[in-house]
C-alpha positions in Angstrom: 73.2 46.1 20.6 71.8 49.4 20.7 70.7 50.7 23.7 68.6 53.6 22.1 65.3 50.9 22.5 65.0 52.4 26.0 65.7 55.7 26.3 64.2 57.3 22.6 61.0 58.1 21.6 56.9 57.8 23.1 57.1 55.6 25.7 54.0 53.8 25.0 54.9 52.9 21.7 58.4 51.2 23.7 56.3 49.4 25.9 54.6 47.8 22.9 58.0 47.0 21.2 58.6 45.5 24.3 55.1 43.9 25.4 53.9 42.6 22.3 56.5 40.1 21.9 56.3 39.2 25.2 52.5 38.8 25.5 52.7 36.6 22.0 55.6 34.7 23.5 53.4 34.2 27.1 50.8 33.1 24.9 52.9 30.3 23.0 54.4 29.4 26.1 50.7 28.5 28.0 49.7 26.4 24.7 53.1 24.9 25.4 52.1 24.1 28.6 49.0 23.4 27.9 49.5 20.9 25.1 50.2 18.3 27.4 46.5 18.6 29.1 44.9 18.4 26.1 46.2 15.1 24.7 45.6 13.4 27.6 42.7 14.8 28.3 41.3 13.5 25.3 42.9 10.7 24.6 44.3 9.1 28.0 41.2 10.5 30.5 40.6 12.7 33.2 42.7 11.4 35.8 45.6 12.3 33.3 44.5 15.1 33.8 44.4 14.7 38.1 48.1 13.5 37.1 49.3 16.6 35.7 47.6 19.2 37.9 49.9 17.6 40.8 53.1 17.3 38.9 52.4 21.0 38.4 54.2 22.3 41.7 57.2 20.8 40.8 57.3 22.3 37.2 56.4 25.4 38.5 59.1 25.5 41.3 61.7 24.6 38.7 61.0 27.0 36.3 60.7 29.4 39.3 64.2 28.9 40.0 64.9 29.8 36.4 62.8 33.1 36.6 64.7 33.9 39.7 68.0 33.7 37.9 66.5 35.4 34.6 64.5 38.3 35.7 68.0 39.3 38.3 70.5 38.9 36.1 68.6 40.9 33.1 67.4 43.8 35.5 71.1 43.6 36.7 71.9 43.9 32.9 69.8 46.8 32.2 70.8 48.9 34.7 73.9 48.7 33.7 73.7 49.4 30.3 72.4 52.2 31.2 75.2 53.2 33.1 77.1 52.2 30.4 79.4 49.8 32.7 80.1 46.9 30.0 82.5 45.3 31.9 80.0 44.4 34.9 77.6 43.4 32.1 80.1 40.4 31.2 80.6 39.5 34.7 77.0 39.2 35.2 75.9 37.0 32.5 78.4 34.4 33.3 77.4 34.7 37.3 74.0 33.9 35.6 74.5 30.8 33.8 76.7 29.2 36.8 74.5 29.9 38.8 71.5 28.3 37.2 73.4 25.0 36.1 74.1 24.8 40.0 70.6 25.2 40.9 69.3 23.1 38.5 71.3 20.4 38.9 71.2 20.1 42.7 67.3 20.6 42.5 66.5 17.5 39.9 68.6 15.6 42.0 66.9 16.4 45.2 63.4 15.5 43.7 64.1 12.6 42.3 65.6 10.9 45.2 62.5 12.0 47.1 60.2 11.9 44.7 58.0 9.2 46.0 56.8 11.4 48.9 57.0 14.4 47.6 54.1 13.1 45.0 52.1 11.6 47.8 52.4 15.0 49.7 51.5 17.0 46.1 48.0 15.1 46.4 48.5 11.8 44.6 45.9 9.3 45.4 46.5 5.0 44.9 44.6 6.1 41.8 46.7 9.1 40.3 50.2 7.9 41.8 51.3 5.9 39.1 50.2 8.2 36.0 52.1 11.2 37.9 55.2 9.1 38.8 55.2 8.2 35.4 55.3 11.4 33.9 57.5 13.7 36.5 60.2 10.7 35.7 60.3 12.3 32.1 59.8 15.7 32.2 62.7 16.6 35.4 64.7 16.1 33.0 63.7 18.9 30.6 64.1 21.4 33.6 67.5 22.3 33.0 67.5 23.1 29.6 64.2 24.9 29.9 66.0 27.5 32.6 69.2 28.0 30.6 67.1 28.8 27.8 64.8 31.3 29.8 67.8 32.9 31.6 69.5 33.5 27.7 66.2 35.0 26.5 65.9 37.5 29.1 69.2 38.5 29.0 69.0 39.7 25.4 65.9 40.7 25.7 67.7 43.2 28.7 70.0 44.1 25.7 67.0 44.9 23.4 66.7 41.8 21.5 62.2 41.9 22.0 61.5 38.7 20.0 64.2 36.2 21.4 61.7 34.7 23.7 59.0 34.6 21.2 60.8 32.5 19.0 62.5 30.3 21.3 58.7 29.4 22.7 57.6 28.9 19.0 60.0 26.6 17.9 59.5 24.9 21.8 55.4 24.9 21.0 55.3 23.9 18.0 57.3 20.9 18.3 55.7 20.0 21.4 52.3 19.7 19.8 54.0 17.6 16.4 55.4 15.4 19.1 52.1 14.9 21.1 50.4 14.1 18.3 52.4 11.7 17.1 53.4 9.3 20.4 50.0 10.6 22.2 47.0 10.3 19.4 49.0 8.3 16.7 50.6 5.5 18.8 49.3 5.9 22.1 52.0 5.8 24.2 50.4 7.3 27.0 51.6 10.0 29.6 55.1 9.4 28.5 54.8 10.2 25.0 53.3 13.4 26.5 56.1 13.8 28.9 59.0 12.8 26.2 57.8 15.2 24.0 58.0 18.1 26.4 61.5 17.7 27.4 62.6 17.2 23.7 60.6 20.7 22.9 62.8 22.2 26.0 66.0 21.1 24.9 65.8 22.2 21.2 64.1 25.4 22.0 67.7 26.0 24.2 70.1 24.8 21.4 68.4 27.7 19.4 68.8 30.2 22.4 72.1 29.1 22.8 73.0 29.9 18.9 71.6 32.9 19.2 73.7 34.0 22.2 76.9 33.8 20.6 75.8 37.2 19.2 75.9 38.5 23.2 79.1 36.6 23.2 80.9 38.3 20.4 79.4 41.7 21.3 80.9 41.9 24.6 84.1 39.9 23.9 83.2 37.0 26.6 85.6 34.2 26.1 84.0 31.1 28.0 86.9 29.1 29.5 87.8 27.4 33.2 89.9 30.8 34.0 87.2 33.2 32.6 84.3 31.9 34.2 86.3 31.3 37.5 87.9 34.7 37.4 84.5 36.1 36.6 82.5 35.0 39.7 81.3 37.2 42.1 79.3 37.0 45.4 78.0 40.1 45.1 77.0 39.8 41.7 75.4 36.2 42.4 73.5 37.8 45.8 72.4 40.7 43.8 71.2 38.8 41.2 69.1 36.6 43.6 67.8 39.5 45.7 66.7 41.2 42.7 65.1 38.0 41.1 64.0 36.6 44.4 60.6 38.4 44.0 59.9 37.0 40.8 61.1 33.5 42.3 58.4 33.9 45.4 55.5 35.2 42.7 56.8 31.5 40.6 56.7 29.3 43.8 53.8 31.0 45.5 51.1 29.7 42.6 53.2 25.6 44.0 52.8 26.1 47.2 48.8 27.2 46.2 48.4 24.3 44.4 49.7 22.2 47.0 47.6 23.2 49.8 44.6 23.4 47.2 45.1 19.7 46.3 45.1 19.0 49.4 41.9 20.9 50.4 39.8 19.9 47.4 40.5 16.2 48.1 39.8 16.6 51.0 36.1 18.0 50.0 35.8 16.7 46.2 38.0 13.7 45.7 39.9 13.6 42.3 36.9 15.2 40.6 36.8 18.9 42.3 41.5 17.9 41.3 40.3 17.8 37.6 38.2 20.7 37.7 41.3 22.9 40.1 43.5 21.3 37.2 41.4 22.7 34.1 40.9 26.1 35.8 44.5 26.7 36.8 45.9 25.7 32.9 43.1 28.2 31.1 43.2 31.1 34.0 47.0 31.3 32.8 45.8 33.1 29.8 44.6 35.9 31.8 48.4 36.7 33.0 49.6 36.6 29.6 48.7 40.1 29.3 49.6 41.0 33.0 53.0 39.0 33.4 53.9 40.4 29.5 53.2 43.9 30.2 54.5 44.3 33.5 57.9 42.3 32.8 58.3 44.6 29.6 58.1 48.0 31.8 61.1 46.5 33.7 63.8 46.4 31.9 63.0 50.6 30.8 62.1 51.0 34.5 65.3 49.7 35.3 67.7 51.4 31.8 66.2 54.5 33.1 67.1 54.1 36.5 70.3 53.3 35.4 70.5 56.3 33.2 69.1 59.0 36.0 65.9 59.7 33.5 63.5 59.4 36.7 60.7 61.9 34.9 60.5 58.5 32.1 60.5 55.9 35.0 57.5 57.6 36.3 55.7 57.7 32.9 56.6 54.0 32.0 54.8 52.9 35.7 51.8 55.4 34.3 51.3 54.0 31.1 52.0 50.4 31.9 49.1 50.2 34.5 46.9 51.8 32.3 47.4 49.1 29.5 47.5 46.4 31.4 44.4 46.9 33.2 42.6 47.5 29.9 44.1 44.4 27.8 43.3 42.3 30.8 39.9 43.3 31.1 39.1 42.7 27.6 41.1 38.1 28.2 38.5 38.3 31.0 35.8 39.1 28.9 36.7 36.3 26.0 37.3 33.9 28.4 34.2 34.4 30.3 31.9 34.7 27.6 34.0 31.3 25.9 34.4 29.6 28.9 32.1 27.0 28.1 33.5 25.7 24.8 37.0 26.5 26.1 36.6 24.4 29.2 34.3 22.2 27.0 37.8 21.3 24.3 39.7 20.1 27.8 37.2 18.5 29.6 35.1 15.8 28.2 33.3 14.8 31.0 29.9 16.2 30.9 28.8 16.0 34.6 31.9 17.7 35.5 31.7 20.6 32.8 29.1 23.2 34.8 30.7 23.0 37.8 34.2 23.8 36.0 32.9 26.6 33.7 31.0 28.2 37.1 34.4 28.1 39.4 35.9 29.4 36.4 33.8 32.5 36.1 34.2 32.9 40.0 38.0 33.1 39.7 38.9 35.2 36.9 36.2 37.6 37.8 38.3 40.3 39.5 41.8 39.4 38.1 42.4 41.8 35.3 42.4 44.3 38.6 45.6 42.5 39.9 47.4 43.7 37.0 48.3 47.4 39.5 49.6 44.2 41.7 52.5 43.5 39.9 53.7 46.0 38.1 53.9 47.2 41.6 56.3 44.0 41.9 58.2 44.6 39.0 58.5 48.4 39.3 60.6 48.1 42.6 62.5 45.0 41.3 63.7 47.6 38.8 64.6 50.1 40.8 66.4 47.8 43.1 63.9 48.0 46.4 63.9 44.4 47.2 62.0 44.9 50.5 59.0 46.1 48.6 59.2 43.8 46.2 59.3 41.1 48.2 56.3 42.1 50.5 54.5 42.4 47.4 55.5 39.0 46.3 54.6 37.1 49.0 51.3 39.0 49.7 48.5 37.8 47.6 49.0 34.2 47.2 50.6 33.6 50.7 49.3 35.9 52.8 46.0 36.9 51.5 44.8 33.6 49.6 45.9 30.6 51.6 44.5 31.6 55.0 41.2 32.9 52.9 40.7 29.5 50.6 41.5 27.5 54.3 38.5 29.5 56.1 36.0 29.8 52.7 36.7 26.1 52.6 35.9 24.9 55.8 32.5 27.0 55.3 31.3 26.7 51.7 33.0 23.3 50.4 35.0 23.4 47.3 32.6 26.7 46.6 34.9 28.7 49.3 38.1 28.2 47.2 36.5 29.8 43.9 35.6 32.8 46.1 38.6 32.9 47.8 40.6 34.3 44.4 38.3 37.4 43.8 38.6 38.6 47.3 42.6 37.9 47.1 42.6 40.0 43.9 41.0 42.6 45.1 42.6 43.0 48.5 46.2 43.0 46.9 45.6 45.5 43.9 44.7 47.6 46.5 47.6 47.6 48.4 49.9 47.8 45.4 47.9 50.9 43.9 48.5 52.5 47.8 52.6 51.9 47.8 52.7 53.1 44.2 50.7 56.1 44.8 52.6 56.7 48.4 55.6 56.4 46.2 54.9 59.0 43.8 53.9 61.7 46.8 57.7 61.3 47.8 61.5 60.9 47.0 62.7 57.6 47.1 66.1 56.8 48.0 68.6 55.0 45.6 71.0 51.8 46.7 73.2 52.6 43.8 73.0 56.4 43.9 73.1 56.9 47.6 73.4 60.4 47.2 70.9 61.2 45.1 66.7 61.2 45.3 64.8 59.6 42.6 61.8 61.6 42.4 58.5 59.8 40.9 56.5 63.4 41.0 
């Protein structure tokens, strides 16, 4: 462990260290993700397809719960290793894992026993019902191993370990399309064979995590055991962890609750066709995060060793430089994907009468997003420097407040036409507001929770 990653050197060139890996691992992870649409796209059909798109809230909100443990617990690292307190270090990482086998565990539980009605509720049809019972069945089972793995990753990655989560989503990726090919294309085993081979990806991609923790454990002397782990638990820790990581959780289970209410709204409008084309759109628009979500989750854990450390002069030039890469690396996805949006769409969709109208609502949405990027570094900045109020109005703002009551209205009005709109105009809207808190921020002194005697100026 060397904690010299954060504090040394240009800091442009330590975002890259940082963002690079993260971007490429983001990348792997939405062809991860994304493997699963195209096999049974192609080789099962389009409602497969329908059948996916709704089991998506639930994936989402699982691995939300995982982000809400991982991004806490590894800002919560960070600080401290800045303020060199190794001891609180140890205390959080197991806090972290406890907390996210509880979680996990409960959560599977609970949807299972309901998960009859929650599908119905998600926007299964008598048509799709079956196909998405089918494969939510298989893959709950995959959501445990997939947020212990995500919470180890981002704990070293807190401790400067930049390609941890890049591997783990390679070795997770790759299988995942061996294993798709074989029980999807070869023996046609259907939406299970898709399903199966997700949650095998998810649990070897953790077993390789897990063996490459034991270099965390040895570094910091953590002895697991009843007594240690018991002795080791801490409300605070555990309610700093989730205030911290709660923004992150809210950004996760806002894109659910979207898709919930947009299945629902679309159905309403376009049956299980305008389902397919929300489905397509919301797997490929992913992409255009990978440089957002990468960059903006690399400038947090030097946003937050710097904090740590009292180098506020740094914190302010990582918040600089991050917003101006991130806007210019997303604008150039948004180009690619706009100009290749017909052949892109084209390799997940084979159904030719639906194609135009899923390549158009494409354009629509992505055609403001690489502006959103301000939006969450906003988030992630005040994560980092432990102002959870912020953060959390930032969370919630563009997908819940903004977006919802916009796609209801537009929808009502202009059809399934009002919903494509409806994502420019959120964009828009909520980089604004994040660019005006930044900006207010840097005008004045900003008062620290864990130096409460001390301003941290950003000018």
């Amino acid at each position: 462990m060397d904690d010299r990653i954060f504090s040394d050197g240009k800091i442009s060139k330590i975002l890259l260290r940082f963002a690079i890996p993260a971007i490429i691992s983001l990348l792997v992870a939405e062809l991860y993700n994304m493997v699963d649409t195209i096999y049974v796209g192609r080789y099962i059909g389009a409602n497969a397809i329908a059948a996916l798109t709704i089991a998506f809230p639930i994936q989402r909100f699982l691995i939300a719960l995982g982000f809400l443990v991982a991004v806490g617990a590894s800002t919560y690292v960070s600080r401290n290793l800045g303020e060199k307190n190794f001891l609180e270090i140890e205390k959080t990482i197991i806090n972290a894992f406890v907390i996210t086998l509880t979680l996990m565990v409960f959560m599977t539980f609970l949807i299972f026993f309901f998960k009859e009605s929650i599908l119905y509720k998600l926007g299964a049809s008598n048509v799709t019902y079956s196909l998405t019972n089918e494969y939510v069945s298989i893959v709950l089972m995959g959501g445990i191993f997939q947020c212990l793995g995500l919470v180890g990753c981002y704990i070293m990655t807190s401790l400067g370990n930049t390609k941890i989560t890049l591997y783990a989503n390679s070795i997770g990726a790759i299988l995942n399309i061996i294993l798709d090919y074989i029980l999807v294309a070869y023996y046609g085993v259907g939406i299970q064979g898709a399903a199966i081979a997700t949650v095998v990806s998810q649990i070897v991609s953790f077993f390789f995590v897990l063996y490459r923790f034991k270099e965390v454990f040895k570094s910091f002397k953590i002895k697991i055991s009843i007594r240690s782990i018991f002795s080791s638990l801490s409300l605070d820790i555990t309610s700093g962890i989730i205030a911290i990581g709660f923004s992150t959780f809210v950004i996760e289970i806002s894109d659910a609750v979207v898709s919930v209410i947009l299945n629902n709204l679309l159905y309403s409008k376009g049956g299980d066709t305008a389902i397919i084309i929300i489905g397509v759109i919301t797997k490929i628009s992913m992409f255009m995060f990978i440089a957002i979500i990468g960059i903006s989750s690399a400038m947090q854990p030097i946003v937050a060793y710097n904090f740590g450390a009292e180098k506020y002069n740094r914190m302010k030039e990582t918040v600089i430089v991050s917003i101006k890469t991130v806007t210019i690396i997303s604008i150039i996805f948004a180009a690619v994907l706009g100009f290749l949006s017909n052949e892109i769409i084209g390799f997940f969709l084979m159904d030719e009468k639906i194609l135009p109208s899923a390549v158009k609502a494409f354009r629509i949405c992505i055609s403001l997003l690489p502006f959103a990027g301000v939006y969450y570094i906003g988030i992630y900045y005040y994560q980092a420097i432990g102002e959870a109020k912020k953060s959390f109005f930032l969370s919630i703002f563009r997908q819940l407040v903004v977006f919802i009551p916009l796609a209801i209205i537009f929808v009502q009005i202009l059809g399934t036409l009002g919903a494509w709109i409806a994502y420019p105009i959120s964009d828009l809207i909520s980089s604004s507001i994040s660019l005006y808190l930044l900006n207010k921020a840097s005008k004045k002194d900003i008062a620290s929770d864990k130096l409460p005697s001390k301003k941290v100026a950003l000018n």
